[in-house]
N, C-alpha and C positions, 0 to 999 in steps of 0.2 A: 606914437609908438613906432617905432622901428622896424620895417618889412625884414625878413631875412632874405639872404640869396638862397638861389635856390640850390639845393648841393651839389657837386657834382657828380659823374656819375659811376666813380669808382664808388665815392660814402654812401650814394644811393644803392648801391650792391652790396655794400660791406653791411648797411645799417637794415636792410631788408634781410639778409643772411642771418643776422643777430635776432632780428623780429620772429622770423623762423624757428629760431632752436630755442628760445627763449617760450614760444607759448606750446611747443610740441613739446616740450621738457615735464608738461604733466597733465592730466585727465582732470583736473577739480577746477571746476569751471572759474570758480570763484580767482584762485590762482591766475588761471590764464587771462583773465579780465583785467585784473591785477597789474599783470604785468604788460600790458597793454597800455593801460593808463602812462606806468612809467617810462615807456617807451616814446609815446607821442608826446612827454613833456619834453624829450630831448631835443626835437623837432618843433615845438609850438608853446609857446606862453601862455595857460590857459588857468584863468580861474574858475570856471564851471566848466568841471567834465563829464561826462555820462555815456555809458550802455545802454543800449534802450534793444529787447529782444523781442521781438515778434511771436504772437501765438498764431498758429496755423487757424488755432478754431475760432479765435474772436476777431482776427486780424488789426491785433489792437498791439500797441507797442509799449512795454512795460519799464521802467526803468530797472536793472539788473545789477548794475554797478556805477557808483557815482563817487566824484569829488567834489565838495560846495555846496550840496542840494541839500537843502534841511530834511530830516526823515520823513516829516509828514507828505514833504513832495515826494518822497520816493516811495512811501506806504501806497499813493491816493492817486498818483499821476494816471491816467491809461489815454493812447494816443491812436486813435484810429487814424488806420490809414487813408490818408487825402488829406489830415487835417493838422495846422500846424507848419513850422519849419519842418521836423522828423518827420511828420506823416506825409507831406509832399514827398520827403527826398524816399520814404519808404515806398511811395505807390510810382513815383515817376522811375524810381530805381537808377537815379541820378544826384549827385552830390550839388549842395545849395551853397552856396556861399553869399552870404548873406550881412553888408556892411553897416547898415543902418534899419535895423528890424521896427522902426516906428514905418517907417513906409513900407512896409510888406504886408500887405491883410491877410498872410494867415500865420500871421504872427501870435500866438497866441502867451502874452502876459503873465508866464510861472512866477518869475523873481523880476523883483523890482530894478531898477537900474541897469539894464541889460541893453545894448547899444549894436552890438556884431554877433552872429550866431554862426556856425558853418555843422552841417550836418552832412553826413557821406555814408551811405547804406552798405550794408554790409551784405553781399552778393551768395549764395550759393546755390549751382546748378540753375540759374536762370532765374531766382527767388531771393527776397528781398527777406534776410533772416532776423536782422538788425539793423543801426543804426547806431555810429558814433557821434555824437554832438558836442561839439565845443560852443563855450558860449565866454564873453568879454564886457564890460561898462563901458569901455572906448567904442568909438567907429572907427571901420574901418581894421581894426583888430587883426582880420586875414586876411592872405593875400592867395593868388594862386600856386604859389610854391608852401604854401600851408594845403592846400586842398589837393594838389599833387601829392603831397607826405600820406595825408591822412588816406587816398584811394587806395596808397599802395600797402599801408599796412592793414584796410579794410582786406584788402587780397587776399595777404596772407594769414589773417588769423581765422577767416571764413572755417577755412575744415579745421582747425584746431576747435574755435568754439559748436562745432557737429561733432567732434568726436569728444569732446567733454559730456555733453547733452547726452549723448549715446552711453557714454559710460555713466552717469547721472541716473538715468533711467533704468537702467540694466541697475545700476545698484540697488535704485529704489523698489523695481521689481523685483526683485531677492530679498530685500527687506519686508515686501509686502505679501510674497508667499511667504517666510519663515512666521510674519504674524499671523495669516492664515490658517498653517499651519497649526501655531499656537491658539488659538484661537478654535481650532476645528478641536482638539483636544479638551481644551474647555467645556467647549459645549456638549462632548459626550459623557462627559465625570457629574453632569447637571440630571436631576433623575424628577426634577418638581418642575412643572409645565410655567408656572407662575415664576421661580426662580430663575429658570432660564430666560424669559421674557425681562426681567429685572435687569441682567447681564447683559443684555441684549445691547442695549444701547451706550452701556461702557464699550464695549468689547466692538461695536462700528465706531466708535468715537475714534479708537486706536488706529482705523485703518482711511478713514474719510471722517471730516471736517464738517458739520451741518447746525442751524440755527435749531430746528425741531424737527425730534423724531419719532414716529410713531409706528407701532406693528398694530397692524388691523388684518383679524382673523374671519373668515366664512363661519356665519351662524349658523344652528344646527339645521335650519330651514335650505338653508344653499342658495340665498335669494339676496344676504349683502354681506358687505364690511363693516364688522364692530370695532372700534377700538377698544384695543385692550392695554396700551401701553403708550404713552407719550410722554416726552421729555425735550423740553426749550429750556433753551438755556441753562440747563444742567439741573433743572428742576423739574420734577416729576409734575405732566397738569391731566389734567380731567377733559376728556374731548367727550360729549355722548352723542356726536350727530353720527350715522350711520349711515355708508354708501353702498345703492345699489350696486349690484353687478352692471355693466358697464356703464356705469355714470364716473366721472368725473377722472382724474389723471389715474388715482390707484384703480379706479373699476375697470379703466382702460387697459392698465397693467395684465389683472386679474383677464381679463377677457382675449387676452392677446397671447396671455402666457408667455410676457419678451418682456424687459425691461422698458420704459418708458423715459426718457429726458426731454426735460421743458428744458429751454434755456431761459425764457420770461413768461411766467406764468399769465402776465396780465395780457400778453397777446394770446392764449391758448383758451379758445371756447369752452374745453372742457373742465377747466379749474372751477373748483369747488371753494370758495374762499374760509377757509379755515385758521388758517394765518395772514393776518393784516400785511405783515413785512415780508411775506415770501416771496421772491421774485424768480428764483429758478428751484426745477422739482426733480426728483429722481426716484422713479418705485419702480419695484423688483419684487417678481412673486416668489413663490413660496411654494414650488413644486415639487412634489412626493408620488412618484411613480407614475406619474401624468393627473394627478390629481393636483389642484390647486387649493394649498392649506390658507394661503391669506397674504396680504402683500407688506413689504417694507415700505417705508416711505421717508425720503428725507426731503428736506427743503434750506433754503440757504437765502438770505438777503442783497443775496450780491446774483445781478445777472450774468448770466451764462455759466456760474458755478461749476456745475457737475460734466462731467463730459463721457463717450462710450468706455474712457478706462477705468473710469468711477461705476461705468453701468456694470462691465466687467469683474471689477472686484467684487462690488456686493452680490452681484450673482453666484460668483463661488461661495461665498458668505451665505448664501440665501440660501444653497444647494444643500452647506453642512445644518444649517440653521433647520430646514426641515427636516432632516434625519434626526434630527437630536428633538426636537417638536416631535414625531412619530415615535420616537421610542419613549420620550415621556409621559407623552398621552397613554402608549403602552403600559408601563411603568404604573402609571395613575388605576390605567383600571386593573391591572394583575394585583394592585395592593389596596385598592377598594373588594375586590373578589376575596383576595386573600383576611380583609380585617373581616369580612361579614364568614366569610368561614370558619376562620376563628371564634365569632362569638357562637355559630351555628356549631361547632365541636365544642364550645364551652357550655352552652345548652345540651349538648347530649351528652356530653359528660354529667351534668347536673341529672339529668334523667337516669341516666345509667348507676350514676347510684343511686339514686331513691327506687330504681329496682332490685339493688342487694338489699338483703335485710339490715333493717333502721337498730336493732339490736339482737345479742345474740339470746338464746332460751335462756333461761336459767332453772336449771333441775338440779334434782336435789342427788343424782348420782354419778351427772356425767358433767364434768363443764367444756366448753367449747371455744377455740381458736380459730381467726379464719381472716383472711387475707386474699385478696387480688391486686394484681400490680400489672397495668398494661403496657405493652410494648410498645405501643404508641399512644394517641390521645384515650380513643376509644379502641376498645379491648375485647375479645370473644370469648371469656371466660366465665366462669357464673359460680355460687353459690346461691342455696337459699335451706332453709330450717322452718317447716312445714308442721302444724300441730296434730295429730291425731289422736283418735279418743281412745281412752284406754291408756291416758298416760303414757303416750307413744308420740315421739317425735318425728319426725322424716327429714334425712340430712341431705342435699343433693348438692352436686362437684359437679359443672359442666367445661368442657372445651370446644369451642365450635371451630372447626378448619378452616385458615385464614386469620388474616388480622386486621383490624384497622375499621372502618366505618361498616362494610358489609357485615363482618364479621360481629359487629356489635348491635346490627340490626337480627339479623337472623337467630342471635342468642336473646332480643328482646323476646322475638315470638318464640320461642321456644319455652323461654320464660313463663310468660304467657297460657301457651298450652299446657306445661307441667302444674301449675297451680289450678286449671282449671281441672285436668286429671286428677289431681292429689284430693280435688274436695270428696270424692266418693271412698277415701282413704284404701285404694288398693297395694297390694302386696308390690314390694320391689319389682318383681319381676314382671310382672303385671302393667306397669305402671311403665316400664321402659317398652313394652309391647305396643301398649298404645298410642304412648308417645313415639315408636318408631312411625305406626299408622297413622297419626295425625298429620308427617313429617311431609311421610310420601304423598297423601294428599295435596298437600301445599311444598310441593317439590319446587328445591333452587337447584340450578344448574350447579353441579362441583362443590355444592356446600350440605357436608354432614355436620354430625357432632356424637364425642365423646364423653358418656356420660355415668357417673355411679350415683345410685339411689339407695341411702340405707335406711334402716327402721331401726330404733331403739325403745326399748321397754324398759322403764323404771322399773319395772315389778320384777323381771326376770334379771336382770342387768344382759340383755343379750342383743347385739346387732345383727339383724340379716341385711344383706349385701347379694344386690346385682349391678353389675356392669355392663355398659358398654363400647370396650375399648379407653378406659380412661387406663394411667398406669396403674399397676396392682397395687392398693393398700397395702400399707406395711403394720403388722401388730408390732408394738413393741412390749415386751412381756418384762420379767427379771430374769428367762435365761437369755435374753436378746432380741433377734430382732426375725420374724418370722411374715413371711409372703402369705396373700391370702390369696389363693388363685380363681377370683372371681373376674370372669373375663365372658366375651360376646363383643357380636358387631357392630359400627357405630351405629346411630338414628341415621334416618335418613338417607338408607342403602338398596336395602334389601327388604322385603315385603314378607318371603318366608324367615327373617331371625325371629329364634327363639333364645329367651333371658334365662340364663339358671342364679339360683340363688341360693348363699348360702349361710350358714349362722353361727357366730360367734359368740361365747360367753365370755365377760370381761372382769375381772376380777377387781376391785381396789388395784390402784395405780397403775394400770394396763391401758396401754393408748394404739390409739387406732389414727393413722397419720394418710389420709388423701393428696395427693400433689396433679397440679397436671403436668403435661410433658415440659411446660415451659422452665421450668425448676432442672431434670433429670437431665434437661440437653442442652443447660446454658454452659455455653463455652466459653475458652479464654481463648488466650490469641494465639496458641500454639495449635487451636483448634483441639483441643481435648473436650471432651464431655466432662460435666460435672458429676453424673451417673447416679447410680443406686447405692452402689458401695462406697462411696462419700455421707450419701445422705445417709443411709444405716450406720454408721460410724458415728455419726453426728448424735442420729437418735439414741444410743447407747449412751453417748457422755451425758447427754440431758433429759433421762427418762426419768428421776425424780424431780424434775421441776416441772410449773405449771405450764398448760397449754399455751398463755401467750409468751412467758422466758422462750417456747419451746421453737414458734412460731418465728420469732425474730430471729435465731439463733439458726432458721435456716435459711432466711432472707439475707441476712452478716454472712454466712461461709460462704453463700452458691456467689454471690457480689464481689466478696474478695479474692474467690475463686475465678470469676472473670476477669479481676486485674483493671476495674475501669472500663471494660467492655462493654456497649450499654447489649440489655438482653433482646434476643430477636424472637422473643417468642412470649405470649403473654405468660403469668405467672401467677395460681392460685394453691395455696395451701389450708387445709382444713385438720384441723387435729384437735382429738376425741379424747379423752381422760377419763378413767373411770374412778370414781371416791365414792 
């Protein structure tokens, strides 16, 4: 082969100038490597060229950019430094030139027929960043106006290939908080503890690279690591060995509360052998207000794998990963409370009405309509149709103040008490006495009730009526519609009320209509009441039809009178017909 001269030193300035603007001319490493290559071919005849960049943390030298080298050598190559043509010229930080590589022992045999090598390290700040390697099947192949070229363009690409890296990084760091980001979002839209653990390990895939991964949570004991979750190689497996708190690389995590990297597991005492092919480790706990909910854990095949900016991301990872763990858990048990609530309101719903009567009387002079409709699940409202002798019924309407579960407990006992009252079959007003008295005994804070009690007599056709405090019954007759001013204080107030009572005869088709407040004061959206003078209007148009047309007919006006509004007040109506 034919030496070249060596240039002179005008083309030596002109062709260094060029080398210059040519790899400052962009940021993409790739590029500037690139053009590297084409640059030293103008200068040196080489059939195998190569990049070879250096990691800070394994101090191995990788190849980056090649000409001639079959992929699997550039997949598989890794070059420590000392060893080799490049690892010499990397650790001595002086360029090799080397003309006959069968007598070099550290020569090391990539490609077959290879005869001349020259390798020349790539300098920056005092640090051996790289390594450009020329290789030849001749001897003798370079000379030292080949190894003068290649130092000086070593020179100048040094800070071009640092400020690619730099922008490399920086980008990559932008990409790896936007998935972060995305990723933090994900995980809060996740409300199932189990499904978020399922994500879990797509969602690290996207941001770090690992053979098997597993989330191992703290048992309810506080005493080790369960696995709850593992996936190799992109298959879901089954791990059930369980680690103490501080045993092994994740207990060490856990115990440390800091992220943990092996770089080879098989020299770390505290590895737990879990996986056959793991050679480097990385777990990160799983911290919640200094509480530690359970540790990540990856592992990888290749040593020295993971490194602190792998510890760092999944940390931030780890940090969303438990906020989104604590509100699931949340989550979990607000809708475990909330279904057993539910069936405990669907049980006293079920209860609550096998407390209204199972049917209504049937007599032969009056028939009876009646309805309760609660505001919410359970309701403070009440009817009940009581038998007394003498062919005399007893009708009671109650409304207890309040609404909702209270409200539907304390109309139980009220319940309760009026039925045990009613067996001695005293007079209305009588009957609401005692039952004031019963109340006060068994006082609730801020919870009365409004109640009417009446008596009907088949023999007489006549109702007596006391109140107290429900709205006034309305007769409605055939000249219209006539108030009956039976009124008193609610139960459960006052210890001196006294009940008046008073009596009405009803004639063929004469109805006697109870409502409680929930009816007179259901409003629409302009805020208007529904009122009295609506409901009498109503009674008018439909006073010769039967008690339930009559019933319905004011559950349809006061509804559409609300406009879709649901009602804030529960809603009972009782209405009395005479035939």
């Amino acid at each position: 082969m034919v030496q070249p001269a060596a240039l002179p030193l005008a083309d030596i300035t002109s062709f260094m100038l060029e080398v210059s603007d040519l790899v400052s001319g962009t940021l993409d490493l790739d590029q500037v490597l690139g053009r590297v290559a084409e640059m030293v071919r103008r200068v040196v005849h080489y059939d195998i060229f190569a990049i070879l960049l250096a990691s800070e943390r394994t101090h191995e030298l990788r190849i980056r950019f090649s000409v001639g080298h079959l992929p699997e050598v550039v997949e598989k190559v890794r070059v420590k430094f000392g060893q080799g043509i490049t690892g010499r010229a990397a650790e001595l930080k002086q360029p090799l030139l080397i003309n006959d590589v069968s007598q070099n022992p550290h020569y090391i045999p990539v490609l077959a027929d290879i005869r001349s090598e020259l390798a020349v390290p790539i300098l920056w700040k005092g640090n051996c960043i790289g390594v450009i390697d020329i290789q030849a099947p001749e001897l003798n192949a370079f000379s030292e106006a080949h190894l003068q070229a290649l130092v000086l363009v070593a020179s100048r690409i040094a800070n071009a290939i640092e400020n690619a890296k730099l922008y490399r990084n920086a980008v990559q760091r932008e990409k790896t908080l936007s998935l972060l980001n995305d990723i933090s979002r994900e995980m809060t839209s996740i409300l199932s503890l189990d499904d978020l653990l399922q994500h879990t390990a797509e969602m690290v895939r996207r941001v770090i690279e690992y053979q098997l991964f597993s989330v191992l949570l703290v048992n309810a004991a506080g005493d080790k690591l369960e696995h709850r979750l593992s996936v190799k190689m992109g298959e879901h497996i089954q791990i059930r060995r369980d680690i103490p708190i501080g045993q092994g690389i994740t207990g060490a995590a856990m115990e440390m509360r800091k992220p943990v990297v092996v770089k080879d597991v098989r020299e770390d005492p505290r590895y737990i052998p879990v996986n056959a092919d793991a050679r480097s480790e990385l777990a990160v706990p799983l911290v919640y207000q200094d509480q530690v909910l359970g540790v990540l854990d990856l592992e990888h095949n290749r040593k020295g794998y993971y490194t602190e900016r792998h510890a760092r991301t999944i940390s931030t990872l780890a940090a969303q990963m438990a906020i989104a763990m604590v509100n699931a858990r949340l989550y979990e048990k607000v809708s475990r409370a909330e279904r057993k609530m539910e069936r405990d309101l669907h049980m006293a719903q079920e209860i609550q009405e096998h407390l209204l009567p199972a049917r209504r009387p049937e007599l032969e002079h009056l028939k009876i309509a009646a309805r309760t409709v609660p505001a919410r699940q359970l309701g403070g409202d009440l009817y009940d149709f009581i038998p007394y002798r003498g062919q005399r019924t007893a009708i009671a309407v109650g409304d207890v103040s309040g609404k909702g579960t209270g409200a539907a407990l304390y109309g139980a006992v009220v319940s309760g008490i009026l039925r045990t009252q009613a067996l001695h079959h005293p007079r209305p007003a009588e009957l609401l006495a005692a039952l004031n008295q019963a109340l006060l005994e068994r006082q609730v804070e801020s919870q009365f009730m409004t109640l009417i009690y009446a008596l009907w007599s088949e023999q007489s056709r006549t109702l007596r009526i006391a109140n107290s405090g429900l709205p006034y019954p309305i007769h409605v007759h055939a000249e219209g519609c006539t108030i009956i001013p039976a009124a008193g204080i609610p139960l459960g107030m006052l210890d001196t009320s006294q009940y008046e009572e008073l009596s009405l005869r009803l004639p063929a088709g004469d109805m006697v209509v109870f409502v409680s407040d929930g009816i007179t004061e259901f409003m629409n959206r302009s805020g208007e009441e529904y009122g009295r003078v609506r409901l009498e209007a109503l009674l008018r148009r439909h006073r010769d039809e039967d008690p339930d047309a009559v019933l319905d007919a004011i559950f349809a006006d006061s509804e559409s009178f609300g406009n879709g509004l649901p009602a804030a007040d529960d809603r009972t109506v009782v209405v009395l017909k005479s035939v």
